[in-house]
C-alpha positions in Angstrom: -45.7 0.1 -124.3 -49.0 1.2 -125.6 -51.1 4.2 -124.8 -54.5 3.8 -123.2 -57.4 3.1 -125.4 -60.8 4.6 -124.4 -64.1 2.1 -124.6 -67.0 4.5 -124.3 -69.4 2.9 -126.6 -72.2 1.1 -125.8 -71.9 -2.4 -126.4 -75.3 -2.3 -128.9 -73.5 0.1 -131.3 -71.2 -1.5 -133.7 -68.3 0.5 -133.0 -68.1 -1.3 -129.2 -66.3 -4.1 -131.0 -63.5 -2.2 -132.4 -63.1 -0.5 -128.8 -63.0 -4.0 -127.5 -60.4 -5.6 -129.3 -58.0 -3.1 -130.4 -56.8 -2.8 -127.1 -56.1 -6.4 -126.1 -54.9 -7.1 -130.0 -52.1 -4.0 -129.6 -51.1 -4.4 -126.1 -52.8 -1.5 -125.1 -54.5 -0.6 -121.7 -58.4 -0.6 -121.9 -60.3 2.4 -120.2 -63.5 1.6 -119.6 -65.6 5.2 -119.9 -68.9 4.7 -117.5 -72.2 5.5 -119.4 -72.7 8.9 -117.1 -69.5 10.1 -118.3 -69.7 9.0 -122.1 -71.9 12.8 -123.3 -70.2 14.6 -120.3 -68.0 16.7 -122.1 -66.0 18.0 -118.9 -66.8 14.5 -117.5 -65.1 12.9 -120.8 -62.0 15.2 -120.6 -61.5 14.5 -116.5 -61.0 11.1 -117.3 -59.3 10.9 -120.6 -56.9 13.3 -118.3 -57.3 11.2 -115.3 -56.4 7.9 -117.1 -53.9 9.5 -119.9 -56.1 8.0 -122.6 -54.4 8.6 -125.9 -56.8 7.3 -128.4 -60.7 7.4 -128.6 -63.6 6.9 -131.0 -66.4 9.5 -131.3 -69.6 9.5 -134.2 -69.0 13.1 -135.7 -71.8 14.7 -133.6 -70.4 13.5 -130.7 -67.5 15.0 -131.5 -69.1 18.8 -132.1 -70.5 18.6 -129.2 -67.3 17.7 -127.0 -65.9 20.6 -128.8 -69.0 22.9 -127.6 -69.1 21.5 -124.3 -66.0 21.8 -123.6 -64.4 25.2 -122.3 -60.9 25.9 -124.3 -59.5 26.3 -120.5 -60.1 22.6 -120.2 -57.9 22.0 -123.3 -55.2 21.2 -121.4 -56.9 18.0 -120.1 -56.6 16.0 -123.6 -52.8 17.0 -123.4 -52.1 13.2 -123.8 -54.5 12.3 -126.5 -52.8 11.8 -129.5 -56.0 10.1 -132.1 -59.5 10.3 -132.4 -60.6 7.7 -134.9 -64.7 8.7 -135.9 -67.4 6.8 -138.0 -71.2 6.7 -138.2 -72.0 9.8 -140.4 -70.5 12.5 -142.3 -67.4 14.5 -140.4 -67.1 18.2 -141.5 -64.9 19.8 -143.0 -65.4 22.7 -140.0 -65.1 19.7 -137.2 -61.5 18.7 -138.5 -60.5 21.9 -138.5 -62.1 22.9 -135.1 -59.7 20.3 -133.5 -57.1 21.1 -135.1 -57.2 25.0 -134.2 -58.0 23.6 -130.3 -55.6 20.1 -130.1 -52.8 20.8 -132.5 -51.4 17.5 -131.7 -54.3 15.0 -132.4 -54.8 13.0 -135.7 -58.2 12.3 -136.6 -59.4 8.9 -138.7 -62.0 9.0 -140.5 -63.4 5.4 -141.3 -66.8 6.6 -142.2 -69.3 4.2 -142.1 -69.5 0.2 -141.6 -69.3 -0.9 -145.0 -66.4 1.3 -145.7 -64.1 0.6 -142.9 
């Protein structure tokens, strides 16, 4: 049994792909993230608690600003989420360690850009 996958990239940015196939390639369940919720922060988190997604992609930025939009009351909504893979520009140093302090039990993977991954 696999955890759910979240797919909350749109389908012009390469990064779609991965969330499109890695489900259905690992036996896991597909959420599909609707566009108004994808930059929500609180939005994000209802449904990554709603749906017990365990594994999502964000571009760095995306990332700092799920961690500023969020409130650290809300933490307790990503209680399932286990990975957050990123790409697409540089991920700080200060980023890592921000979800670390906030969700002590979530890896982060870094596969940088395109070319590298």
């Amino acid at each position: 049994h696999h955890e759910p996958i979240l797919h909350r990239t749109t389908a012009s940015f390469d990064v779609s792909v991965w969330e499109m196939l890695m489900p259905p390639a690992m036996g896991a369940p597909m959420v599909l993230c609707p566009a108004v919720t994808a930059h929500d922060p609180q939005a994000l988190a209802r449904l990554i608690e709603a749906r017990g997604v365990a594994c999502l992609h964000f571009v760095p930025g995306a990332l700092d600003a799920m961690l500023a939009g969020l409130p650290a009351g809300d933490d307790e909504r990503l209680s399932r989420l286990r990975l957050i893979v990123t790409s697409g520009e540089a991920l700080r140093a200060e980023t890592v360690r921000r979800v670390a302090a906030r969700w002590p039990g979530v890896r982060i993977v870094n596969l940088y850009g395109p070319t590298e991954a």
